[in-house]
The first five atom37 places (N, CA, C, CB, O) and aatype in JSON, in Angstrom:
{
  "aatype": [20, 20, 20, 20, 20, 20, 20, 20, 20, 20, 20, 20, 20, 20, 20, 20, 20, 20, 20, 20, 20, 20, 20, 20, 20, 20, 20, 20, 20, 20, 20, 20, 20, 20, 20, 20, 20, 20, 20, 20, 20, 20, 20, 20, 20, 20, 20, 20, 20, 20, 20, 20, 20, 20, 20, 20, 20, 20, 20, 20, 20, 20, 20, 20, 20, 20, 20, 20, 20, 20, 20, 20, 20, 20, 20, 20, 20, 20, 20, 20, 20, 20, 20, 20, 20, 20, 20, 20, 20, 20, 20, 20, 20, 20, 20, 20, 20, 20, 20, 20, 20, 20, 20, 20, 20, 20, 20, 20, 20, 20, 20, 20, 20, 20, 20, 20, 20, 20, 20, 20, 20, 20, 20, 20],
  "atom_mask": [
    [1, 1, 1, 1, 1],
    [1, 1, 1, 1, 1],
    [1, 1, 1, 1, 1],
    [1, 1, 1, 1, 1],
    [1, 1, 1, 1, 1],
    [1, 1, 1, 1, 1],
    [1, 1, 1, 1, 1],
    [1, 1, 1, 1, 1],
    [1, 1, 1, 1, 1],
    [1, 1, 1, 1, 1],
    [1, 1, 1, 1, 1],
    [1, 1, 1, 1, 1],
    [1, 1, 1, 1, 1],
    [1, 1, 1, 1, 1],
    [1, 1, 1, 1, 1],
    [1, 1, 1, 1, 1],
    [1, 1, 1, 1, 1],
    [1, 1, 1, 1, 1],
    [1, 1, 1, 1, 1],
    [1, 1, 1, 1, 1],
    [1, 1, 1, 1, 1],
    [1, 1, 1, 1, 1],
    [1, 1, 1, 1, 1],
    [1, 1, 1, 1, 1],
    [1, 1, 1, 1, 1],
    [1, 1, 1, 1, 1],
    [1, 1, 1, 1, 1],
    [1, 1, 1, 1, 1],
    [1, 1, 1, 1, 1],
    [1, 1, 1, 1, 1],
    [1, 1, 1, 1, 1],
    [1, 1, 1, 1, 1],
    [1, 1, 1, 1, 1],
    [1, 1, 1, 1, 1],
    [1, 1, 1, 1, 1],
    [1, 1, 1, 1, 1],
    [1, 1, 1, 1, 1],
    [1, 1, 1, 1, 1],
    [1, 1, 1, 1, 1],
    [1, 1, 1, 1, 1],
    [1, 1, 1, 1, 1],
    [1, 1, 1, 1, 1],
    [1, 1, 1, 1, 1],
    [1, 1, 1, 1, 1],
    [1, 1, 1, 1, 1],
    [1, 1, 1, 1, 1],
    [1, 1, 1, 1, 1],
    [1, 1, 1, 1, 1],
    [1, 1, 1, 1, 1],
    [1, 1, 1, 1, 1],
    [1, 1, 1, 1, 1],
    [1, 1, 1, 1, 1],
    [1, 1, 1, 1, 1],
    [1, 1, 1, 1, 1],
    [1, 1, 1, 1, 1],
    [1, 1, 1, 1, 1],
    [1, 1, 1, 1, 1],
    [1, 1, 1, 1, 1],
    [1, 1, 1, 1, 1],
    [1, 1, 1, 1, 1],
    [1, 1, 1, 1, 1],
    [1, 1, 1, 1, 1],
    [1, 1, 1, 1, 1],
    [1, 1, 1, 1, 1],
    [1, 1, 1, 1, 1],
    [1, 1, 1, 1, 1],
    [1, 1, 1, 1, 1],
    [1, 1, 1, 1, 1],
    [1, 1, 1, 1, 1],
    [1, 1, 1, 1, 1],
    [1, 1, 1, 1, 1],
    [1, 1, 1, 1, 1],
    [1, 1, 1, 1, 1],
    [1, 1, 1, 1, 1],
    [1, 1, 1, 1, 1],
    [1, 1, 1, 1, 1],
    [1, 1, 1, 1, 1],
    [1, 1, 1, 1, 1],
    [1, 1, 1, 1, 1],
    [1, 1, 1, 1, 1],
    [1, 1, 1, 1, 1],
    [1, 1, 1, 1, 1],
    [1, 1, 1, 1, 1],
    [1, 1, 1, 1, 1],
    [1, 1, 1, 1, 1],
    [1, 1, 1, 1, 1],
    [1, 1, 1, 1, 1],
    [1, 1, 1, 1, 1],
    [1, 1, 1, 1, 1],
    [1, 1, 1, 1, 1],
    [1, 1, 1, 1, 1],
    [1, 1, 1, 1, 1],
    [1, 1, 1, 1, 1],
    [1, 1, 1, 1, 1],
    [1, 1, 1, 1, 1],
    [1, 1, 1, 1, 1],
    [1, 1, 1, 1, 1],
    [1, 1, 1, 1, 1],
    [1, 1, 1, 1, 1],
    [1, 1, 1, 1, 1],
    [1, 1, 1, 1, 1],
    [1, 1, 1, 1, 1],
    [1, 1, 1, 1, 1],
    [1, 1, 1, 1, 1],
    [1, 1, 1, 1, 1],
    [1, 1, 1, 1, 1],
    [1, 1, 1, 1, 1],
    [1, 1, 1, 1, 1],
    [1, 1, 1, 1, 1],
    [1, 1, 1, 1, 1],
    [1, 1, 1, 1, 1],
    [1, 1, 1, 1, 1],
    [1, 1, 1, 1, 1],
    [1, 1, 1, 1, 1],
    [1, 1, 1, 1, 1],
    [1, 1, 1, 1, 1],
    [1, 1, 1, 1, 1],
    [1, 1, 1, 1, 1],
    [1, 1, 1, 1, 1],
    [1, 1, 1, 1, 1],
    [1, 1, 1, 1, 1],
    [1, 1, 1, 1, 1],
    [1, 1, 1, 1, 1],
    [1, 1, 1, 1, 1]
  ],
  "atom_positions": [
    [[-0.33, 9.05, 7.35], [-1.16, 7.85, 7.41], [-0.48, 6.75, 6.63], [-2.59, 8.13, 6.86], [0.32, 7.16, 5.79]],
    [[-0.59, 5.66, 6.71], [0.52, 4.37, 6.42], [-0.75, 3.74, 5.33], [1.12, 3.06, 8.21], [-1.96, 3.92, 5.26]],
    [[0.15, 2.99, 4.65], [-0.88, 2.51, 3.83], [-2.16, 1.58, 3.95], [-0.3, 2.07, 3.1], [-3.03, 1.51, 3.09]],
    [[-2.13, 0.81, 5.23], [-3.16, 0.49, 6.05], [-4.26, 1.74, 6.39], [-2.48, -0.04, 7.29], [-4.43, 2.21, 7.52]],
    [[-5.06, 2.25, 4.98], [-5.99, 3.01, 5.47], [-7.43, 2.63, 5.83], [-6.02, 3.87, 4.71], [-8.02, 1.58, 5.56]],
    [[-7.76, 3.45, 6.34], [-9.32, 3.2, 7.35], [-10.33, 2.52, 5.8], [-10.28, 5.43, 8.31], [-10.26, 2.98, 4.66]],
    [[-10.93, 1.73, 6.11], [-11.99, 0.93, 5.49], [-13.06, 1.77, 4.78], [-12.65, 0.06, 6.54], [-13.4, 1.59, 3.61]],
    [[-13.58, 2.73, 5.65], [-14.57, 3.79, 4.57], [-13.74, 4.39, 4.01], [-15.61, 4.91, 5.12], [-14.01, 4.16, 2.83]],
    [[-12.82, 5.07, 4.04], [-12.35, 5.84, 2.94], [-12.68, 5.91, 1.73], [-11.42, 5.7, 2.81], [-12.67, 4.82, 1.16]],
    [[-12.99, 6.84, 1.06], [-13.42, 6.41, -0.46], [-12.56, 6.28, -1.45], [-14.26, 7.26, -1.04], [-11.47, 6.82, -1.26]],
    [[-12.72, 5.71, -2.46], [-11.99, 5.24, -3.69], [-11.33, 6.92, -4.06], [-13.24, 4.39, -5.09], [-10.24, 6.66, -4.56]],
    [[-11.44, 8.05, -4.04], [-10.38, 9.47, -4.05], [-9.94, 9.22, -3.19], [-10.72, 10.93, -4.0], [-8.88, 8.68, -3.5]],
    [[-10.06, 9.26, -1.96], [-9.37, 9.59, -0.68], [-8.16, 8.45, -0.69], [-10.49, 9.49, 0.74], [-7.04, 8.88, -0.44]],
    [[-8.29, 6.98, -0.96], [-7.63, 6.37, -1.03], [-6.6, 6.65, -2.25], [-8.25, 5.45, -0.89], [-5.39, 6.72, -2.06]],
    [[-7.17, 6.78, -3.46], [-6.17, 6.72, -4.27], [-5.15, 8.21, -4.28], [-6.86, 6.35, -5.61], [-4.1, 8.1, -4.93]],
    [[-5.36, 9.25, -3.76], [-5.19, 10.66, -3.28], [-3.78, 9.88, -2.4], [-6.8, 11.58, -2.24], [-2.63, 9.88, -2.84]],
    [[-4.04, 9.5, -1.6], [-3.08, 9.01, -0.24], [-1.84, 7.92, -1.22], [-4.36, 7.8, 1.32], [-0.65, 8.15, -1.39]],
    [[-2.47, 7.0, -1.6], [-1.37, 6.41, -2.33], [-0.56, 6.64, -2.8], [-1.44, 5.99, -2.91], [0.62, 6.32, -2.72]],
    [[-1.51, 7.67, -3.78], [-0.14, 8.6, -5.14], [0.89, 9.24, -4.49], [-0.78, 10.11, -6.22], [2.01, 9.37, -4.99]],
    [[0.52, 9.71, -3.26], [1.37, 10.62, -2.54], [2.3, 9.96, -2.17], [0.88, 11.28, -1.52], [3.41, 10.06, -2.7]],
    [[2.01, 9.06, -1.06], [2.76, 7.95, -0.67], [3.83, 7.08, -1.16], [2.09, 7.35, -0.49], [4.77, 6.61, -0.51]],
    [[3.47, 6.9, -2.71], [3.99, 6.47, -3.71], [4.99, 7.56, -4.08], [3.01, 6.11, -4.65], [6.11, 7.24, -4.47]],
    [[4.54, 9.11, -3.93], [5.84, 10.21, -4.61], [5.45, 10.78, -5.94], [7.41, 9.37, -4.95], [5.93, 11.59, -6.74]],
    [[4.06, 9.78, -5.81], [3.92, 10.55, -7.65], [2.84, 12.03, -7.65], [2.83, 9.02, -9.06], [1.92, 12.36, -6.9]],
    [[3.39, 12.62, -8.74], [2.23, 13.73, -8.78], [1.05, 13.07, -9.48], [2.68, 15.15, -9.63], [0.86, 11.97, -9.99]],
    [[0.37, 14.14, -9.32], [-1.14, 13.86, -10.6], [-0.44, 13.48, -11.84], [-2.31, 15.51, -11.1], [-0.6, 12.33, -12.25]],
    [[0.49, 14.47, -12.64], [0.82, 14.16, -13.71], [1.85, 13.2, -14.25], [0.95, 15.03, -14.04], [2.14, 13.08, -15.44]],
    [[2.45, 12.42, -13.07], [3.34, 11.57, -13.13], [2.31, 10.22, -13.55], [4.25, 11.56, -11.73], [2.3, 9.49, -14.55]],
    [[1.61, 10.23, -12.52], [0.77, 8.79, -12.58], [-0.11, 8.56, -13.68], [-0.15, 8.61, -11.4], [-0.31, 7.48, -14.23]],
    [[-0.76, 9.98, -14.03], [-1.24, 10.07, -15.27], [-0.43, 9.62, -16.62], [-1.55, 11.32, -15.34], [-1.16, 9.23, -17.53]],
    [[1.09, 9.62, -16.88], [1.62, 9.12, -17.54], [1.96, 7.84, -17.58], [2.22, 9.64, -17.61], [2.17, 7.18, -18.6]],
    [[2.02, 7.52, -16.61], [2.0, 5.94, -16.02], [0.67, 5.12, -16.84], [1.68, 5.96, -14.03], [0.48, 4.1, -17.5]],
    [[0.08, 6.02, -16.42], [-1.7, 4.44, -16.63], [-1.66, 5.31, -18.11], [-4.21, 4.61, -15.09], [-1.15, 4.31, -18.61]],
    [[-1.72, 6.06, -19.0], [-2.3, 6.7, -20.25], [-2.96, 7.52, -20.09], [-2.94, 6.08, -21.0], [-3.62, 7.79, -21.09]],
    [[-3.23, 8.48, -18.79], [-4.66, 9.33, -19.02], [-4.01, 10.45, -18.91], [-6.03, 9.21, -17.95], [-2.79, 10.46, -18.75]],
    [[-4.92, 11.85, -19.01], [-4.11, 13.07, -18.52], [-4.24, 13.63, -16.88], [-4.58, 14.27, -19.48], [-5.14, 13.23, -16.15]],
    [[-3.57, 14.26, -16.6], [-3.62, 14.64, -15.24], [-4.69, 15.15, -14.55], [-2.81, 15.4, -15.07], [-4.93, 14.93, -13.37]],
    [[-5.29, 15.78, -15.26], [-6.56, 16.46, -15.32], [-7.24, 15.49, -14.62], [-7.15, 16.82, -16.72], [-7.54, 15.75, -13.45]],
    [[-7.6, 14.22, -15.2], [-8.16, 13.28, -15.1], [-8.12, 12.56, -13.81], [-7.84, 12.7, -16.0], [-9.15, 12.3, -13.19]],
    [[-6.79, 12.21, -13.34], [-6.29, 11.81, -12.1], [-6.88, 13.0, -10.74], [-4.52, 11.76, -12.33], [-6.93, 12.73, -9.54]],
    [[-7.22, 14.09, -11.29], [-7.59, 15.36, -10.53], [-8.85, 14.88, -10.09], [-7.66, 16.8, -11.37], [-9.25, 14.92, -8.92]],
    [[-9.61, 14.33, -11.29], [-11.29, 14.33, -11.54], [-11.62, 13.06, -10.38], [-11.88, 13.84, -13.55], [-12.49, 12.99, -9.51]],
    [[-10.65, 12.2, -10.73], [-10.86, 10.73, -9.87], [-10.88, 11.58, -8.05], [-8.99, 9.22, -10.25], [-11.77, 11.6, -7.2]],
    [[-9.87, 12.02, -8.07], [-9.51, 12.64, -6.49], [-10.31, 13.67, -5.8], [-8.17, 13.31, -6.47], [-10.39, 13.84, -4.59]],
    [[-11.03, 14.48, -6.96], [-11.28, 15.7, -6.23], [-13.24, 15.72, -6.53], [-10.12, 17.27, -7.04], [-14.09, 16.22, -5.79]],
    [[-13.47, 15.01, -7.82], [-14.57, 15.33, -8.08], [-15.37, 13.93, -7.96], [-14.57, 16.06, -9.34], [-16.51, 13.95, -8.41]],
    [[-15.02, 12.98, -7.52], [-15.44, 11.95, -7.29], [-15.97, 11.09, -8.72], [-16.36, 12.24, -6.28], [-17.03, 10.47, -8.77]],
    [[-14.95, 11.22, -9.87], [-15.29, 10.28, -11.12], [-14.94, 9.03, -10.89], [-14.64, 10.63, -12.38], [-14.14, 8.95, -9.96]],
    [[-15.26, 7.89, -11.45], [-14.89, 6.63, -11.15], [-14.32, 6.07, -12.72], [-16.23, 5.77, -10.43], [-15.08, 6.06, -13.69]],
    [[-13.3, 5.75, -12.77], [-12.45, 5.39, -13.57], [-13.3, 4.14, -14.17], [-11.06, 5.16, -12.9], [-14.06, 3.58, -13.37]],
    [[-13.25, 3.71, -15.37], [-13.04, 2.56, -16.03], [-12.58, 1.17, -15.61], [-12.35, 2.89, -16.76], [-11.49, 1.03, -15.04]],
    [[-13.25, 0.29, -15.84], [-12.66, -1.05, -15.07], [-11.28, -0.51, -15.77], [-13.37, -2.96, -15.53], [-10.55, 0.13, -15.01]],
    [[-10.89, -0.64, -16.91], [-9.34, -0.62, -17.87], [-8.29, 0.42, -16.82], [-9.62, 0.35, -19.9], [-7.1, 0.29, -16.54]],
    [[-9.13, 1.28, -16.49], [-8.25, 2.36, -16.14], [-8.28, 2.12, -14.74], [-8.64, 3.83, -16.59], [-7.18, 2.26, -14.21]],
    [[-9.09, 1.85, -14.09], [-8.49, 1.42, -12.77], [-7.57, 0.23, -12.43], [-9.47, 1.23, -12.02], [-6.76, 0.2, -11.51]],
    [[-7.83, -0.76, -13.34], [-6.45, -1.71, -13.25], [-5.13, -1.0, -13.67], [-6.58, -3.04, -14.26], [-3.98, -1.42, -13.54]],
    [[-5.36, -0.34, -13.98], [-3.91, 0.66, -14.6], [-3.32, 1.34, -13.52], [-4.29, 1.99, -15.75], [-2.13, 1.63, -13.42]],
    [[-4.47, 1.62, -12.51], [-3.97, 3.1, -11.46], [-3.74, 2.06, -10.43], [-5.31, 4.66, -10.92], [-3.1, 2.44, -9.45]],
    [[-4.2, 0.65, -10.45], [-3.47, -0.16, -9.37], [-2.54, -0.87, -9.41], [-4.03, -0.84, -8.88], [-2.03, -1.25, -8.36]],
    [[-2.08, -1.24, -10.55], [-0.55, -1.99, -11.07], [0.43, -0.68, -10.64], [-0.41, -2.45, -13.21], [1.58, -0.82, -10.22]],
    [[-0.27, 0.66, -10.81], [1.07, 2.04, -11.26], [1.33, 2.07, -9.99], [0.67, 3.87, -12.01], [2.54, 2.21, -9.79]],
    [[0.52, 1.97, -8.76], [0.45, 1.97, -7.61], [0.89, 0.98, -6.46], [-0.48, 2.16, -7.61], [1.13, 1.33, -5.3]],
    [[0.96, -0.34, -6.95], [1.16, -1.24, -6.59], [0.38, -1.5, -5.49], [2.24, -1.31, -6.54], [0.75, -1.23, -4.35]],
    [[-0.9, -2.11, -5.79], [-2.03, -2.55, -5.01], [-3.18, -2.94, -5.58], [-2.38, -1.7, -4.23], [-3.4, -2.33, -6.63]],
    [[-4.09, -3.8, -5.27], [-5.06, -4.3, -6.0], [-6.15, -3.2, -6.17], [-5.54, -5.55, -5.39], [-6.49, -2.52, -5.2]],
    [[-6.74, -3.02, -7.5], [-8.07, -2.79, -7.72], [-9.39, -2.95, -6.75], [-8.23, -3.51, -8.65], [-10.41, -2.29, -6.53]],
    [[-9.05, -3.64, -6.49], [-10.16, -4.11, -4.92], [-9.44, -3.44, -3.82], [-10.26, -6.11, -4.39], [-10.15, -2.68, -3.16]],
    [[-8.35, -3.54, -3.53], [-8.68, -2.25, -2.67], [-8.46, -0.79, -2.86], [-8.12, -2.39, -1.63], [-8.14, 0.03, -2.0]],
    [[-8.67, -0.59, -4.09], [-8.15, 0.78, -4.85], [-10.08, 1.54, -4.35], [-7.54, 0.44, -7.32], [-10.42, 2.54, -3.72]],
    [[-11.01, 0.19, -5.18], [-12.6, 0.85, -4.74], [-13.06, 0.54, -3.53], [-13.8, 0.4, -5.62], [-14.16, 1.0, -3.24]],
    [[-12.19, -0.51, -2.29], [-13.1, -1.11, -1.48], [-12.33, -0.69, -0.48], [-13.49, -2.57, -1.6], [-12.84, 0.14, 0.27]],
    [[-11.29, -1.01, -0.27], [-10.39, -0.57, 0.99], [-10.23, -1.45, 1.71], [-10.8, 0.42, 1.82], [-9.96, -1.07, 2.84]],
    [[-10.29, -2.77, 1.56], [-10.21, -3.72, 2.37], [-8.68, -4.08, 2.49], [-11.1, -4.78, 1.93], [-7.85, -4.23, 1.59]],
    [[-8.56, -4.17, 3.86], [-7.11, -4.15, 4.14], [-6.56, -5.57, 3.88], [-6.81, -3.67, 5.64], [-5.49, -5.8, 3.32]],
    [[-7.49, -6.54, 4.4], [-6.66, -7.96, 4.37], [-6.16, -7.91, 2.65], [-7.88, -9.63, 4.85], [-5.03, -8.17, 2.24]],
    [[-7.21, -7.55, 1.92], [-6.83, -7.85, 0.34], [-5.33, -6.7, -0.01], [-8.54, -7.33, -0.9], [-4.5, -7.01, -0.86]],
    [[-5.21, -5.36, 0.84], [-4.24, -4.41, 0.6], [-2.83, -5.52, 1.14], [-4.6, -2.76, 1.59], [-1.85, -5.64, 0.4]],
    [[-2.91, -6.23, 2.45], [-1.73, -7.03, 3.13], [-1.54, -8.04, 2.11], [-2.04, -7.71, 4.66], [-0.37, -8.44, 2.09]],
    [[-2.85, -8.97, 0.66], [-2.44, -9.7, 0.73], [-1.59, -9.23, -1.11], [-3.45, -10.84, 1.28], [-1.17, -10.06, -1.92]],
    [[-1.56, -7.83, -1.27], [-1.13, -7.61, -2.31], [0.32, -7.14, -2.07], [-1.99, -6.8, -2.97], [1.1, -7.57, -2.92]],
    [[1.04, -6.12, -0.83], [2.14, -5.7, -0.88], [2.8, -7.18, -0.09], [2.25, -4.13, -0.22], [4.03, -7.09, -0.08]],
    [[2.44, -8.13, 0.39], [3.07, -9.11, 0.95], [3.45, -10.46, 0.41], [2.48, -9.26, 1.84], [3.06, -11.47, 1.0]],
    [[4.23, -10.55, -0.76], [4.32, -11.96, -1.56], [4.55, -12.97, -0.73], [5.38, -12.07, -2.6], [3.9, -13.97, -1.02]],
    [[5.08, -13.06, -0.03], [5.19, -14.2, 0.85], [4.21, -14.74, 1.98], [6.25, -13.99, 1.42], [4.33, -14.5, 3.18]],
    [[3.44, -15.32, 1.52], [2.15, -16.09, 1.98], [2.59, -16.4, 3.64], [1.84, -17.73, 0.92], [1.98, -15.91, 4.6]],
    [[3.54, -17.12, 3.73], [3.53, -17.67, 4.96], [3.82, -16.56, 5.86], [4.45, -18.8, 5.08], [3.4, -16.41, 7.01]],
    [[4.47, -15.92, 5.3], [4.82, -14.6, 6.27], [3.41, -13.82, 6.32], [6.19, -13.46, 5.56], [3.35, -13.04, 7.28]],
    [[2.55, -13.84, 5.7], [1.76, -12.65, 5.61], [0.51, -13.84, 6.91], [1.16, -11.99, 3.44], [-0.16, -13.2, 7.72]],
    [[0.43, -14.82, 6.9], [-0.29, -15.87, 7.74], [0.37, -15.68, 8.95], [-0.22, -17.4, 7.25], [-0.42, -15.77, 9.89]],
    [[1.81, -15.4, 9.38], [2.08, -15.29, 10.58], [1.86, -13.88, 11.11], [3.3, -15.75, 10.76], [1.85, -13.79, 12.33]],
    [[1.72, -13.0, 10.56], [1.61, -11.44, 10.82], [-0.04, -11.51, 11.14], [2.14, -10.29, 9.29], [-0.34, -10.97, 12.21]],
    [[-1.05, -12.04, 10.44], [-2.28, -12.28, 10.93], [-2.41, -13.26, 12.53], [-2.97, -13.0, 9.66], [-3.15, -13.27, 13.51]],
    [[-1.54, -13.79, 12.2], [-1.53, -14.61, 13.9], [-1.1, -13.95, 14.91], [-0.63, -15.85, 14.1], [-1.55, -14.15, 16.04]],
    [[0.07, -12.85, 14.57], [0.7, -11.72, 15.57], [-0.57, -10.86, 15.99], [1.96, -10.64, 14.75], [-0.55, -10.23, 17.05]],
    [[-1.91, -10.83, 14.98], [-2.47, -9.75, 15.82], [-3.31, -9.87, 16.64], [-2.91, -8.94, 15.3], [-3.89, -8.9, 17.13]],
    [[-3.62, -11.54, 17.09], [-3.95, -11.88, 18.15], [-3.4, -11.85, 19.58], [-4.15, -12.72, 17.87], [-4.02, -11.89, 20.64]],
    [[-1.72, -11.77, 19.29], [-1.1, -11.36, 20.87], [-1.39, -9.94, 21.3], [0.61, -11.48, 20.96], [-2.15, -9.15, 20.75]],
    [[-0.55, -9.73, 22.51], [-0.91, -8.97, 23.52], [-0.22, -7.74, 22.73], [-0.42, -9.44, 25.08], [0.47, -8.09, 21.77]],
    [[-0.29, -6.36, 22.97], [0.11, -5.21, 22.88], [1.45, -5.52, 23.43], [-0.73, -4.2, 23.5], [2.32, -5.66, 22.57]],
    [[1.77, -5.65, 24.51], [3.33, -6.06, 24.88], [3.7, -6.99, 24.09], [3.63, -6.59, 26.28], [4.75, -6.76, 23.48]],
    [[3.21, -7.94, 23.89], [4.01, -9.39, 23.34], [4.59, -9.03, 22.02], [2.92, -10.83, 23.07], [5.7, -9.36, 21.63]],
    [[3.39, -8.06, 21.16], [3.38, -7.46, 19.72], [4.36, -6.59, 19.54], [2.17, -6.77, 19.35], [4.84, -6.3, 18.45]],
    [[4.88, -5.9, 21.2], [6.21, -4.76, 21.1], [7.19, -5.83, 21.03], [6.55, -3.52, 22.55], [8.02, -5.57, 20.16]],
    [[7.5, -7.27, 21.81], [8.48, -7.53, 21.81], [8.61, -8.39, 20.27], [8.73, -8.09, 23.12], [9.77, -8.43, 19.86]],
    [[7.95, -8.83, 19.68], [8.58, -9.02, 18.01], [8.37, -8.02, 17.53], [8.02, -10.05, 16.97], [7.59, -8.37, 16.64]],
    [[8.49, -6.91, 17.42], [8.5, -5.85, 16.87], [10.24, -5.15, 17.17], [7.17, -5.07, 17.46], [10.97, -4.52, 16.39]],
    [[10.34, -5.37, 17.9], [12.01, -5.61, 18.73], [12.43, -6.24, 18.05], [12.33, -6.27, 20.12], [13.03, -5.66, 17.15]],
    [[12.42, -7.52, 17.99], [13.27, -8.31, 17.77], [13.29, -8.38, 16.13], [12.99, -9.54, 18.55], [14.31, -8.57, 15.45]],
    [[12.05, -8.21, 15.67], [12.38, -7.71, 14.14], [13.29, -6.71, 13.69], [11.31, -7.25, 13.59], [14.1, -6.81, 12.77]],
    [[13.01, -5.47, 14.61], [14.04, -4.85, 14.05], [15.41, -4.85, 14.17], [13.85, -3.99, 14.15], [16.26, -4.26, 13.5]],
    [[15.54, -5.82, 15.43], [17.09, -6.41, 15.58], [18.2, -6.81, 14.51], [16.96, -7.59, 16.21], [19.34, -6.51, 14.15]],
    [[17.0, -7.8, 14.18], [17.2, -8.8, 13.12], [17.63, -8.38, 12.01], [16.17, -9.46, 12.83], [18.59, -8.85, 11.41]],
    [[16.92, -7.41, 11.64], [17.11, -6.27, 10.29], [18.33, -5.4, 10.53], [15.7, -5.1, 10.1], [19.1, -5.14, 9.61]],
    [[18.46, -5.08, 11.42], [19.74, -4.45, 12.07], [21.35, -4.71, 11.52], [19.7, -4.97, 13.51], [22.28, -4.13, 10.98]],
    [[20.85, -6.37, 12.22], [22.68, -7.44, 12.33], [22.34, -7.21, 10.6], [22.85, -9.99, 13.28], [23.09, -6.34, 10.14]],
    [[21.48, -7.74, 9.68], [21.37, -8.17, 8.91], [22.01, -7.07, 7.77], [20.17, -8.65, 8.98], [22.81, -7.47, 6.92]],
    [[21.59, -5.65, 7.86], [22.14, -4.67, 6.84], [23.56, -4.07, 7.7], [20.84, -3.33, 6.42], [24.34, -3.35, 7.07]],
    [[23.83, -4.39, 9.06], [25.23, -4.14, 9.4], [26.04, -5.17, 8.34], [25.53, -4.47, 11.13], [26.58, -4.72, 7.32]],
    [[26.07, -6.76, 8.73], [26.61, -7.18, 7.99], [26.62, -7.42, 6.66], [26.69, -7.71, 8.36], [27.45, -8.28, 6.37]],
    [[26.17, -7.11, 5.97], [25.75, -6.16, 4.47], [26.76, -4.9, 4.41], [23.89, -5.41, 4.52], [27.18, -4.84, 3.26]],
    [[27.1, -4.27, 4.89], [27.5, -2.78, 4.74], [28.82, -3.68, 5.18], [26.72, -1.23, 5.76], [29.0, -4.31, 4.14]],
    [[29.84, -4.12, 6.09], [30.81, -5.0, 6.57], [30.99, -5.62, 5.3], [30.43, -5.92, 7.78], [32.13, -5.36, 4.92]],
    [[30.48, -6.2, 4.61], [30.79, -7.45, 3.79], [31.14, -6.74, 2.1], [29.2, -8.68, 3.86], [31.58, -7.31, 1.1]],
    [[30.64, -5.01, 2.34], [30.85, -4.52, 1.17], [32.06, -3.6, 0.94], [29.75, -3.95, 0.85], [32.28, -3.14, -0.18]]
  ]
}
């Protein structure tokens, strides 16, 4: 599952998927924010809800907002991994085209990315 997760998901289920996603164990991330692993267990498995303090902790370690760490709202998840505003405004306009139209910049993006780390690897 990609980090675009489903909207109900709950605040475990989400943060469960992240850590993973991210590569970290329980006890990695737990060292990260200050808590013990145990703890990171309790959030995931037993449905505890962290501390305002400590959930800003498990979303900086994570790299994603607090809001969507408890809410899941995706526009706020796009508008945290995407620093570049204008880009993140044209990707909202892409999802008004067609399923075809959406394959062909999807093409051509990865074209682009293509020439771009060929000539990168050439130039080194």
């Amino acid at each position: 599952m990609d980090l675009m997760l489903k909207n109900d998901m709950s605040f475990a289920g989400r943060l469960k998927i992240i850590r993973t996603q991210k590569g970290f164990s329980q006890s990695e991330l737990g060292k990260r924010v200050g808590i013990h692993y145990t703890q990171v267990g309790r959030y995931e498995n037993k449905g505890a809800q962290p501390t305002a303090e400590v959930l800003a902790k498990l979303a900086e370690a994570l790299e994603v907002s607090a809001d969507y760490l408890m809410n899941g709202t995706t526009d706020e998840q796009a508008e945290t991994t995407i620093s570049d505003k204008e880009l993140l405004r044209q990707f909202k306009r892409l999802e008004r085209l067609s399923e075809e139209q959406k394959y062909i910049v999807k093409e051509l993006i990865d074209a682009f990315i293509l020439k771009m780390e060929l000539q990168q690897k050439l130039a080194s």
